[in-house]
C-alpha distance (Angstrom), angle and dihedral (degrees) to the residues before:
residue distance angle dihedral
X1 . . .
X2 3.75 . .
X3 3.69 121.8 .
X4 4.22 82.9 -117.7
X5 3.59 95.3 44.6
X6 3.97 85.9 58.1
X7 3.59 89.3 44.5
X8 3.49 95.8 57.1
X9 3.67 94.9 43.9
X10 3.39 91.1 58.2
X11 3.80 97.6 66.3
X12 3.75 103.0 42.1
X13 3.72 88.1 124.5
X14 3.79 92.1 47.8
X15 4.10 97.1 50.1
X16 3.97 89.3 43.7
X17 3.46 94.6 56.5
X18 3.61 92.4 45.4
X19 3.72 91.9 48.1
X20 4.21 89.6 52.7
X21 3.79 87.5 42.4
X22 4.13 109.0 123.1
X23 3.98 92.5 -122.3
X24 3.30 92.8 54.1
X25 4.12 95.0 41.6
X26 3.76 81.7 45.4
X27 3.62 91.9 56.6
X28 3.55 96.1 57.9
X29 4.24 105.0 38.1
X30 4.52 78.5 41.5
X31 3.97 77.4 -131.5
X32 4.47 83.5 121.1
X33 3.86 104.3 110.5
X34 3.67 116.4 -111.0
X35 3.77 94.0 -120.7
X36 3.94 92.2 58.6
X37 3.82 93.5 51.5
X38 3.90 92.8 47.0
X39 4.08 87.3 50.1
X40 3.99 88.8 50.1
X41 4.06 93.3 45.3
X42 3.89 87.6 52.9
X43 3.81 98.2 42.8
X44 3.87 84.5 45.9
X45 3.29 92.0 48.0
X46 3.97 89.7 50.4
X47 3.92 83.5 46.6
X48 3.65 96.4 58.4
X49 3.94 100.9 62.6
X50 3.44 92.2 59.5
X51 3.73 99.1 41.7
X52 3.51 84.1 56.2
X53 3.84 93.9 52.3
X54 4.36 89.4 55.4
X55 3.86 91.0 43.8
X56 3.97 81.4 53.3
X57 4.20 85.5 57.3
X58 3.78 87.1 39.7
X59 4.19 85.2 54.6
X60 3.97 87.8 48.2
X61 3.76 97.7 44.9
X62 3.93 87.6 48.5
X63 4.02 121.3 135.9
X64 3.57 95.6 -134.0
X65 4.22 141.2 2.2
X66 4.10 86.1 -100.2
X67 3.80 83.9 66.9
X68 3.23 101.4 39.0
X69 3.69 97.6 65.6
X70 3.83 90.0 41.6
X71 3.68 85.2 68.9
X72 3.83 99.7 38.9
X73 3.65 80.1 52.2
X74 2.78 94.2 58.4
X75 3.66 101.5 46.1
X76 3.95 92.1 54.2
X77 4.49 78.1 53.3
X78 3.97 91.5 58.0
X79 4.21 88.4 44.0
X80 3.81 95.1 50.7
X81 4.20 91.3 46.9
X82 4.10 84.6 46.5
X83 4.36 85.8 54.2
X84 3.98 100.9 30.9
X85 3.95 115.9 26.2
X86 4.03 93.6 31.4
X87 3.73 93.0 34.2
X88 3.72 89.3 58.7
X89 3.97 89.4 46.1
X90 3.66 83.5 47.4
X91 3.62 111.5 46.9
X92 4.11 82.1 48.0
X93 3.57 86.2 66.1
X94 3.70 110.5 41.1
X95 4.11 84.6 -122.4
X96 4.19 127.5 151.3
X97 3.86 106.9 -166.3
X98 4.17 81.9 -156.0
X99 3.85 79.7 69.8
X100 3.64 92.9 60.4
X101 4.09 132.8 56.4
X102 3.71 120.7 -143.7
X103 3.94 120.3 -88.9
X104 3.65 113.6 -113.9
X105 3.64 100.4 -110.4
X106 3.89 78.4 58.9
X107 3.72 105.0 48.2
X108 4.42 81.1 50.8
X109 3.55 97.2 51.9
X110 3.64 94.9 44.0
X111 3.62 97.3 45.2
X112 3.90 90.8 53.4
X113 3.85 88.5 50.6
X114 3.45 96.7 55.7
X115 3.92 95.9 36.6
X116 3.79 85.9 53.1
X117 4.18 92.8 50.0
X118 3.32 87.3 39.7
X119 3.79 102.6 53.7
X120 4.03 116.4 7.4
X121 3.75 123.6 73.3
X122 3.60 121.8 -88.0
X123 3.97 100.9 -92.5
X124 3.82 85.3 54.9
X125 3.94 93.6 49.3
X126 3.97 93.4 48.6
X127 3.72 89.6 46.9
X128 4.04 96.3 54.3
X129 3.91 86.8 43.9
X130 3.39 95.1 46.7
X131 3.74 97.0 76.4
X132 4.15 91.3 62.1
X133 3.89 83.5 54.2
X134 3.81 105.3 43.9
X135 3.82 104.7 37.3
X136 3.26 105.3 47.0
X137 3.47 84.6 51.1
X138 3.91 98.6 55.6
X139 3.88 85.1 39.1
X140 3.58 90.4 57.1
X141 3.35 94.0 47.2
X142 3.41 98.8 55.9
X143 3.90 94.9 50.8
X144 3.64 94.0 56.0
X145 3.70 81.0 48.6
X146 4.30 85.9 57.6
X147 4.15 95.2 24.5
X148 3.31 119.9 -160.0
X149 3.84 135.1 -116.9
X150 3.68 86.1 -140.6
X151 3.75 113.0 89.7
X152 3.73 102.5 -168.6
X153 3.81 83.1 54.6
X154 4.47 87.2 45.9
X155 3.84 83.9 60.1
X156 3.71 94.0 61.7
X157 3.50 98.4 35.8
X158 3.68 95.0 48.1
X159 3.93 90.5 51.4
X160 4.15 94.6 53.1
X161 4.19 96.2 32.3
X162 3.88 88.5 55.2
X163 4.13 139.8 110.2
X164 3.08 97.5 -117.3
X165 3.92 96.1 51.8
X166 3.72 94.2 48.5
X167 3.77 91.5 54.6
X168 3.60 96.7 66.0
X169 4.10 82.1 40.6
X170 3.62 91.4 57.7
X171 4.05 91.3 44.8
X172 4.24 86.2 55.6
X173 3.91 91.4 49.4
X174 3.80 91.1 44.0
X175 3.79 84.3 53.5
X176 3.63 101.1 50.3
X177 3.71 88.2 45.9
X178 3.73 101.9 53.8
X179 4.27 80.8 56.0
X180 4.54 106.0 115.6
X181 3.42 96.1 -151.4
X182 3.60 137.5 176.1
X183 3.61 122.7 -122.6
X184 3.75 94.1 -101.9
X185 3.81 93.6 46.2
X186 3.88 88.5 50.4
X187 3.74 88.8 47.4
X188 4.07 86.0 56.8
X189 3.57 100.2 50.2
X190 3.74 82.8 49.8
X191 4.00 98.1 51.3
X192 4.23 75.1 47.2
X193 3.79 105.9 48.7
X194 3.89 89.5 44.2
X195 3.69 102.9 56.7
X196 3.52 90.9 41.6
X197 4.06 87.4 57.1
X198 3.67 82.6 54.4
X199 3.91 99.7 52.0
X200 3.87 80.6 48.0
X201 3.89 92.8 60.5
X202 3.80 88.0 42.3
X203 3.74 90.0 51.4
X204 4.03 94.4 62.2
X205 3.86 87.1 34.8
X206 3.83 93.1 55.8
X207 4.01 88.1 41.4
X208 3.91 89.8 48.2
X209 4.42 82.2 49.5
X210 3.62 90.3 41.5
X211 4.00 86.8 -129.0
X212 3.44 122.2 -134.8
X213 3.70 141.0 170.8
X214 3.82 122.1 -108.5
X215 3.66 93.2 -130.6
X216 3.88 132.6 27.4
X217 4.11 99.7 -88.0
């Protein structure tokens, strides 16, 4: 079995409870409240710049120059949804993310991305980042697969269900299994790629709650 097919096998519970989450049913029957999607889009959009920032320690820890600019790529892809998908969603709505501070379920999952790039070896790093990559992927697959009568909510979906997304999805996978590793290595990127499912199912949980802190951070 590859090291991806175990991966993915090891979150079934995780994916299906993101797939039967109410955002993401809301999504597709366009019955998810306006206010809900607008707090996701700006979170997400808060998300993104730091994503970028660990795939930019995923680009320096790279094996060779091939992956390197995979992952710079890539970072340049997360920038350009940030300015053209969100900035559409955002101009629509009169919104400046500077305005707003992340949720907490935000600041956590961004913080353990970035401490993971920034101090575990490279199998580890591509494992916690993986989860951003691959789900959203599958997830977006699967509501093009239902539509949605909702076109704001079409304009997301169509961005993350398309070719040109799974490409660089495939690239990451093809990546992660090319990786020798030994069985305690494997067992890391494991321990990694799960938890970072998890932060992934809080993330449309804490959008779907519109998650705030108690106090002013």
């Amino acid at each position: 079995m590859k090291l991806t097919e175990r991966l993915w096998s090891s979150i079934g519970d995780v994916y299906s409870a993101i797939l039967n989450h109410p955002f993401i049913k809301g999504l597709s029957d366009g019955s998810l409240e306006e206010n809900r999607f607008r707090f996701y889009i700006v979170q997400d959009h808060l998300y993104l710049r730091e994503f970028s920032r660990a795939v930019a320690l995923a680009s320096a820890k790279a094996r060779n120059e091939e992956e390197q600019v995979l992952f710079a790529t890539h970072i340049a892809d997360a920038l350009n949804v940030e300015r053209s998908l969100h900035g559409k969603y955002l101009s629509r709505w009169g919104v400046n993310v500077d305005d707003y501070g992340m949720s907490p379920t935000n600041a956590a999952y961004t913080s353990y991305l970035l401490d993971v790039a920034y101090s575990r070896p490279y199998h580890e790093v591509i494992a916690a980042l993986l989860p951003c990559y691959w789900i959203y992927m599958e997830v977006g697959r699967e509501l093009i697969r239902r539509g949605s009568p909702n076109e704001l909510y079409n304009m997301w979906i169509n961005t993350y269900g398309g070719e040109a997304y799974e490409r660089g999805v495939n690239a990451v996978l093809g990546i992660m299994d090319s990786m020798e590793l030994t069985s305690q290595e494997t067992a890391a990127a494991m321990s990694r790629f799960r938890l970072a499912s998890i932060y992934e199912y809080m993330f449309w949980d804490s959008a779907y709650r519109m998650e705030r802190f108690p106090f002013k951070p």
